[in-house]
C-alpha positions as CSV (number, residue, x, y, z in Angstrom):
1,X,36.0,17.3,-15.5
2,X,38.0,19.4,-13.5
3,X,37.6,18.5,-9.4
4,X,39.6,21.5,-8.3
5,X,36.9,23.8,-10.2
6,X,33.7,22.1,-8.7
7,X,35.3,22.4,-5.3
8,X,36.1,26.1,-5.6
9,X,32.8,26.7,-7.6
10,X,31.1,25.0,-4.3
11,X,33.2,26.4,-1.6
12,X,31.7,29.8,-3.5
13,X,28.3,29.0,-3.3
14,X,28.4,28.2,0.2
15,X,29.9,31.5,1.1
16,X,27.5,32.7,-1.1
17,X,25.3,31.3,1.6
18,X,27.1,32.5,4.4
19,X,27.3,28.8,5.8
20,X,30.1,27.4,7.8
21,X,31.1,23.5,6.6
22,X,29.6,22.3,9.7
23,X,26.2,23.8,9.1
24,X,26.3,22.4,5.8
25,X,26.8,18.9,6.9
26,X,24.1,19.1,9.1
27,X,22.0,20.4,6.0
28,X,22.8,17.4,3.8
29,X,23.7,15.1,6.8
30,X,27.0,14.2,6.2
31,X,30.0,14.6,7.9
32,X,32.5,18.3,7.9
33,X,35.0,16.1,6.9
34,X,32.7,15.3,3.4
35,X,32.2,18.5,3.0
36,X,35.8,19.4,3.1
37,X,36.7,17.2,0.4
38,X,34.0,18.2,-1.8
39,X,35.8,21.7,-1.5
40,X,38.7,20.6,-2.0
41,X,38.2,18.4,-4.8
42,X,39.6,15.5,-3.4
43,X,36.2,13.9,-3.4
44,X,32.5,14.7,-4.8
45,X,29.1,14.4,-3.6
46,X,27.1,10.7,-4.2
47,X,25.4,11.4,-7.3
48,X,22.3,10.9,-5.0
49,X,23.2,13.9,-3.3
50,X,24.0,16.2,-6.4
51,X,20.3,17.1,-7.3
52,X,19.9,18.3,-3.5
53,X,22.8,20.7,-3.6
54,X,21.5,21.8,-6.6
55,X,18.5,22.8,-5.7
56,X,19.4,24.1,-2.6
57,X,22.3,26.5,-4.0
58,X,19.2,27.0,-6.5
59,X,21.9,26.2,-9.7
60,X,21.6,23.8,-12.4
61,X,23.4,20.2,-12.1
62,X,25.5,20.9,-15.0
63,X,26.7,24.1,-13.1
64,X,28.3,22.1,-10.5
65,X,29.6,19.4,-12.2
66,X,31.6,22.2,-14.8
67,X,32.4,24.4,-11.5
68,X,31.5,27.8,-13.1
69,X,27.6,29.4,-14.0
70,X,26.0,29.1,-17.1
71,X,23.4,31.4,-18.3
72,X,20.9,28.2,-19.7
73,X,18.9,26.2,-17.1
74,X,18.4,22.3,-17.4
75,X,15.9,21.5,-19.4
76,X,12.6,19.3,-17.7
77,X,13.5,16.0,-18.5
78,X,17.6,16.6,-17.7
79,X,16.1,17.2,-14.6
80,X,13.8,14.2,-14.3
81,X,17.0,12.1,-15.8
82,X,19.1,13.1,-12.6
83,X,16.1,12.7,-10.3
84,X,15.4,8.9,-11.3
85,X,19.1,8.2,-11.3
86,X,19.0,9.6,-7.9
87,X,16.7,7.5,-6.6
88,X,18.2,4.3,-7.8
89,X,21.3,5.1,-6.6
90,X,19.5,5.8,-3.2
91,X,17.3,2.2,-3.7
92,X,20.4,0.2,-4.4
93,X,22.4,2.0,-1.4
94,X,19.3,0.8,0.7
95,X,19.1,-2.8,-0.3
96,X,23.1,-3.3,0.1
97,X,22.3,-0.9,3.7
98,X,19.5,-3.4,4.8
99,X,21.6,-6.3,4.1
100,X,24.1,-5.1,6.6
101,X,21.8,-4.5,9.0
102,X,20.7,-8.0,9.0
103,X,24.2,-10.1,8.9
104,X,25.1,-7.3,12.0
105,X,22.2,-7.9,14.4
106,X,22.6,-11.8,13.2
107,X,26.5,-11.4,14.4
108,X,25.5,-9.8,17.4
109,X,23.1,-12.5,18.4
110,X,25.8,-15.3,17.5
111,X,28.5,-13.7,19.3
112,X,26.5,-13.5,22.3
113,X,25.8,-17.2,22.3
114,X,28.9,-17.8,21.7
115,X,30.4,-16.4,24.7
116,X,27.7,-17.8,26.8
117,X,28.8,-20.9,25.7
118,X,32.3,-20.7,26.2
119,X,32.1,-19.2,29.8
120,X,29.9,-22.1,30.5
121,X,32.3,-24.8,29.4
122,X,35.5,-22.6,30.3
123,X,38.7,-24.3,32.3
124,X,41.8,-22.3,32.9
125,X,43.5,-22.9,29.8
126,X,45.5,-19.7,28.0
127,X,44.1,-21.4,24.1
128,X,40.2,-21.2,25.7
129,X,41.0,-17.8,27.2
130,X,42.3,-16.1,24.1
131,X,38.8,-17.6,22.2
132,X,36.8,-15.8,24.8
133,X,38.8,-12.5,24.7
134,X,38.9,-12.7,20.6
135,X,35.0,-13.4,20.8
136,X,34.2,-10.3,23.2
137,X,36.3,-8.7,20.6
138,X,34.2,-9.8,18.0
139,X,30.9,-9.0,20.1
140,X,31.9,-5.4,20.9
141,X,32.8,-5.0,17.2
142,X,28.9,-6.4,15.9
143,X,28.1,-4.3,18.7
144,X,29.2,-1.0,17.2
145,X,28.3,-2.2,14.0
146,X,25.0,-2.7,14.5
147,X,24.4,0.9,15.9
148,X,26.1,2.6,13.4
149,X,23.9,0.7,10.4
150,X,20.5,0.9,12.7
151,X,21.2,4.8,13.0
152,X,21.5,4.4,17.1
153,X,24.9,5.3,17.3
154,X,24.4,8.6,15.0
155,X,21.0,9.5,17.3
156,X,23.3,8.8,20.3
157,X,26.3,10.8,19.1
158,X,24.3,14.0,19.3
159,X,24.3,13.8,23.5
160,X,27.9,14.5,24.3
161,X,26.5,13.1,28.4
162,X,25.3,9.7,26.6
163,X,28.6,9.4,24.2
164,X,30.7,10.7,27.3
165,X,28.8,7.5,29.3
166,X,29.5,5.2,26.6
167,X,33.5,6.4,26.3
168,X,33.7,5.6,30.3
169,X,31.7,2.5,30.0
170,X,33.6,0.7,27.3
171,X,37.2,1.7,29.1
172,X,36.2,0.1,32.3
173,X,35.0,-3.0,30.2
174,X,37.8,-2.8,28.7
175,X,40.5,-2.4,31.5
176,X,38.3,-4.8,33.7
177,X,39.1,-7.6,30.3
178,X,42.4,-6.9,30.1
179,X,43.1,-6.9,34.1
180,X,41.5,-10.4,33.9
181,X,43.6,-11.5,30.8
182,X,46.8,-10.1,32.3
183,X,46.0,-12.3,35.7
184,X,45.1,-15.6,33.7
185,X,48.1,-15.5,31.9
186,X,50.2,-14.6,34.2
187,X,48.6,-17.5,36.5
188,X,48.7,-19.7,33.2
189,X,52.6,-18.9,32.9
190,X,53.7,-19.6,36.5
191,X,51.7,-22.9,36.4
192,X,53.6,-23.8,33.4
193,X,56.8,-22.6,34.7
194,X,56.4,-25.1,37.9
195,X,55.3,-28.1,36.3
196,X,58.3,-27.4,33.8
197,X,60.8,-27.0,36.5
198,X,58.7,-30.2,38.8
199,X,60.8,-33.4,38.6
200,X,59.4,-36.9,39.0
201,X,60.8,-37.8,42.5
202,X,61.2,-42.0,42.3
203,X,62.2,-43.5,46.2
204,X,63.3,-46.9,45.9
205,X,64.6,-46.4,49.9
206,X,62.3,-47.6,52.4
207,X,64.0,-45.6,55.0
208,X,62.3,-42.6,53.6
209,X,59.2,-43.9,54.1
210,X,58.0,-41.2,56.4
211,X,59.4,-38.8,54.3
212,X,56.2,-38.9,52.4
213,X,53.7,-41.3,53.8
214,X,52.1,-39.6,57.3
215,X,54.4,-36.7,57.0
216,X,52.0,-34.2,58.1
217,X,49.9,-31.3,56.2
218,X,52.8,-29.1,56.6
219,X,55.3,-31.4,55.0
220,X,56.7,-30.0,52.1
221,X,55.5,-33.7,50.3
222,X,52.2,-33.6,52.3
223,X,49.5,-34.7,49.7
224,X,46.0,-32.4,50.7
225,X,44.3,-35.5,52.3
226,X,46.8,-37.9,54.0
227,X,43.8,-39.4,55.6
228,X,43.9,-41.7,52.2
229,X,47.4,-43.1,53.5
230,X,45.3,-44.4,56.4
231,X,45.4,-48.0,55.0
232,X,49.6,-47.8,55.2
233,X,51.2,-48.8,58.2
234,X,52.0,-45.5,60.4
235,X,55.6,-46.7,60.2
236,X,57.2,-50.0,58.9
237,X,57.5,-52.4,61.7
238,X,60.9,-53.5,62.8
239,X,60.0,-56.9,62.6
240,X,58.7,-56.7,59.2
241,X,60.5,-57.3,56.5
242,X,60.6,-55.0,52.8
243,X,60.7,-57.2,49.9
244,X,59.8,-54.6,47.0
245,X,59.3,-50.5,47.4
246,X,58.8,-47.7,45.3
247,X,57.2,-44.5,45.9
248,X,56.9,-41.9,43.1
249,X,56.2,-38.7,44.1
250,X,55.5,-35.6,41.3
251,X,54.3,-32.3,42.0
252,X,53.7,-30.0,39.1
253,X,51.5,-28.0,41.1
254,X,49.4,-30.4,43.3
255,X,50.9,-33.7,44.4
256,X,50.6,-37.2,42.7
257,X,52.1,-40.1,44.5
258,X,52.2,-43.8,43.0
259,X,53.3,-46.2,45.7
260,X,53.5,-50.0,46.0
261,X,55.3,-51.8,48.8
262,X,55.0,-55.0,50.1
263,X,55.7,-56.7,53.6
264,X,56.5,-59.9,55.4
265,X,55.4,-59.6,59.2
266,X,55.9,-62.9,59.7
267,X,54.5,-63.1,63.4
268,X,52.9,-60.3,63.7
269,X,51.1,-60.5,60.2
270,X,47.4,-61.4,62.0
271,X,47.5,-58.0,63.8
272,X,47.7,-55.9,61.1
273,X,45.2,-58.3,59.0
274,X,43.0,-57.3,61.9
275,X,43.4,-53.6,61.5
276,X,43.4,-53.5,58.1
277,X,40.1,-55.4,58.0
278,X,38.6,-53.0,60.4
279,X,39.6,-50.3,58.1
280,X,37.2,-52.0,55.5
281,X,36.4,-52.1,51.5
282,X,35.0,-49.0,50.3
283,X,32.7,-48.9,47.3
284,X,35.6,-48.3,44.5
285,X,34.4,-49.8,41.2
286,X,33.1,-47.4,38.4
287,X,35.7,-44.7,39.8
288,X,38.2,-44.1,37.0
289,X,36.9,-47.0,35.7
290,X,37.7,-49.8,37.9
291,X,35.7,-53.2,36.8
292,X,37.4,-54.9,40.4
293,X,40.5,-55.9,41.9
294,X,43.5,-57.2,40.8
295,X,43.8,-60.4,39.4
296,X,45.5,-63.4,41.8
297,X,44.5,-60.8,44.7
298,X,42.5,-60.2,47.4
299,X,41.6,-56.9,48.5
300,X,42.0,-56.1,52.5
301,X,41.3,-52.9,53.0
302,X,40.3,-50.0,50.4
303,X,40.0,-46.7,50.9
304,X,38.8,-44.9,47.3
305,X,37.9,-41.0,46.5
306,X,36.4,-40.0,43.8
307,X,38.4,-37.5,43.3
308,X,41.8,-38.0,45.0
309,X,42.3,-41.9,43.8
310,X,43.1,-45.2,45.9
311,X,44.8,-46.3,48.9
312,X,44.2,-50.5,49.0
313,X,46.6,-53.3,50.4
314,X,46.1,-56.9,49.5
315,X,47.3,-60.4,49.9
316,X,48.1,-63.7,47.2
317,X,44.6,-65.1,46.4
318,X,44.7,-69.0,47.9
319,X,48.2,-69.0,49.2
320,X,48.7,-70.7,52.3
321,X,50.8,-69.7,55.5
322,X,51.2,-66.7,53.3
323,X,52.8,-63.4,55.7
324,X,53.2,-60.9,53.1
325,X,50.6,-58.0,52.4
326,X,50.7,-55.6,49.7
327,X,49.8,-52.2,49.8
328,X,49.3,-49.5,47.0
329,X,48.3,-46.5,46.7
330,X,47.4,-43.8,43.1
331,X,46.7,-40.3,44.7
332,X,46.4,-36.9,42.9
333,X,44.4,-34.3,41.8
334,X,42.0,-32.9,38.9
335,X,40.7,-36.3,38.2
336,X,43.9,-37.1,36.3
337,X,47.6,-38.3,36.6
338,X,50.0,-36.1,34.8
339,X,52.7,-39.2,34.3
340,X,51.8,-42.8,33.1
341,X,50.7,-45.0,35.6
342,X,52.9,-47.8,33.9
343,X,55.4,-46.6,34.3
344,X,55.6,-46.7,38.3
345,X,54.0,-49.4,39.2
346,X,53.8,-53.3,37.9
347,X,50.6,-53.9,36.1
348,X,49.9,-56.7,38.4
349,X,48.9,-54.3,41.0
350,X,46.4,-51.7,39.1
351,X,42.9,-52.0,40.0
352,X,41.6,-53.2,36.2
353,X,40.2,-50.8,33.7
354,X,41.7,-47.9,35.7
355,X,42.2,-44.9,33.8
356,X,43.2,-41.6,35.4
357,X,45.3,-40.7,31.7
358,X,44.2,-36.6,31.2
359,X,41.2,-37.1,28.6
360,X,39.8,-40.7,30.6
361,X,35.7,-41.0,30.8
362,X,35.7,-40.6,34.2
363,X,37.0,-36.8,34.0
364,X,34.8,-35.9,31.2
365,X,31.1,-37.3,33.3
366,X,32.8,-35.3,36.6
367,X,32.9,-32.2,35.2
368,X,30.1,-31.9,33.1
369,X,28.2,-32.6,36.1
């Protein structure tokens, strides 16, 4: 069979016709660029198709298929040969058409929920950003999909105001994603970039106290609420004596402070027993997971947040003439500490079963509140 000689033998008939390519497309309602090929014989009408040029050039099948006239017509049951092979060819192309219909509108559907469900549960986090731009990806795709096998799209493409519409529509979407993206990312990036270039500041001078503790909001090591410092001592009394300090201060990108201290006021240790006792206990177990406080201590004063952490002092459990009070303090942000706990402060001190680690219970029940 020789390609070049149907698509000449075509082109011929056409002309014959005195049809443009275009109009013929829209006769058989395909696409100019089909027609083209047929012409050219890079490619030949779907043997569905074949019977329908036939009878529309008013030529016999086996004309076309040999590219030149013949003086015999096809015979009655030639014809009704090419007609049933016709229509199974069209029946098959329907079933596998159908098919696709389904799995696109079912795509559609699940790409939908899918992004509902992952705006829903979405935290700034570049992983869980890329899955919802790759889904709306995926959505716009089932999207065109489904218009273009439901016969929508082809309807629409005939109203150059509707398609024009559509073009604007989809840029805007587009550029509206991709602002959004490019902001995220570039928000994601600088937050990585400060807690990679954050040190873990560790104070083991009590002379820089004030340096963090009451510093002021505008303090460069001001944490957001310094009211939680309330139960600390404004500044270390003279007369008091510091037997053990640490402060640990870390900001990343919001500030986390780990602080145990303690001091022997000797003489003036019933004053501040009285203010810390008029500070009071506030309701702290069950935050983070605390069961109480810590063992061979009693608590004094305790102020707790549910979101910021603990500010507590306490004295020995039992000891006599005892002068020395304890005061610690776990503050940060987000519901979590971005350094181990352990590491900072002696065990002895933690309020038991607290648990501020990035994945603890506590987290996970406050924000899928």
């Amino acid at each position: 069979m020789d390609q070049k000689k149907t698509g000449q033998f075509l082109k011929s008939l056409r002309n014959e016709k005195g049809l443009t390519q275009e109009q013929l497309a829209k006769q058989f309602n395909v696409s100019n660029r089909s027609v083209s090929r047929w012409e050219t014989g890079t490619n030949l009408p779907d043997i569905s198709l074949l019977v329908e040029i036939a009878d529309f050039y008013d030529v016999d099948v086996r004309e076309i298929i040999d590219g030149e006239r013949k003086s015999e017509m096809m015979d009655k049951e030639t014809r009704e040969v090419a007609d049933k092979m016709a229509d199974y060819a069209s029946e098959e192309k329907g079933k596998l058409f159908r098919f696709v219909q389904i799995v696109s509108i079912a795509g559609v559907i699940v790409s939908v929920i899918a992004l509902v469900l992952q705006t829903l549960s979405y935290e700034p986090d570049l992983k869980r950003a890329g899955a919802v731009f790759a889904t709306f990806i995926v959505f716009v795709a089932m999207c065109i999909l489904t218009l273009y096998v439901t016969g929508v799209l082809k309807k629409i493409g005939k109203h150059r105001k509707v398609v024009k519409a559509i073009k604007v529509t989809t840029i805007v979407l587009l550029a509206l994603v991709t602002h959004y993206m490019f902001f995220m990312i570039f928000g994601l990036v600088v937050i990585g970039a400060s807690m990679a270039s954050a040190k873990i500041d560790v104070s083991t001078d009590a002379a820089e106290y004030n340096k963090y503790i009451h510093c002021g909001k505008n303090n460069e090591y001001a944490f957001g609420d310094q009211e939680i410092f309330g139960v600390f001592p404004e500044t270390i009394p003279s007369n008091a004596e510091v037997t053990e300090y640490q402060l640990t201060y870390y900001n990343p990108w919001d500030a986390q402070y780990i602080v145990y201290m303690t001091l022997d006021y000797k003489a003036g240790y019933e004053d501040e027993i009285a203010r810390l006792s008029a500070i009071g206990i506030d309701d702290y177990e069950g935050i983070y997971t605390v069961t109480g406080e810590p063992e061979c201590y009693d608590l004094i004063a305790m102020d707790s947040d549910d979101y910021s952490g603990f500010a507590y002092a306490m004295v020995p459990e039992g000891e006599q003439d005892n002068t020395k009070i304890t005061y610690c303090a776990i503050v940060f942000c987000n519901y979590c500490l971005d350094v181990d706990v352990h590491e900072y402060i002696p065990d002895r001190y933690l309020l038991p079963g607290f648990d501020a680690t990035e994945d603890n219970p506590y987290r996970t029940e406050q924000l899928n509140k």
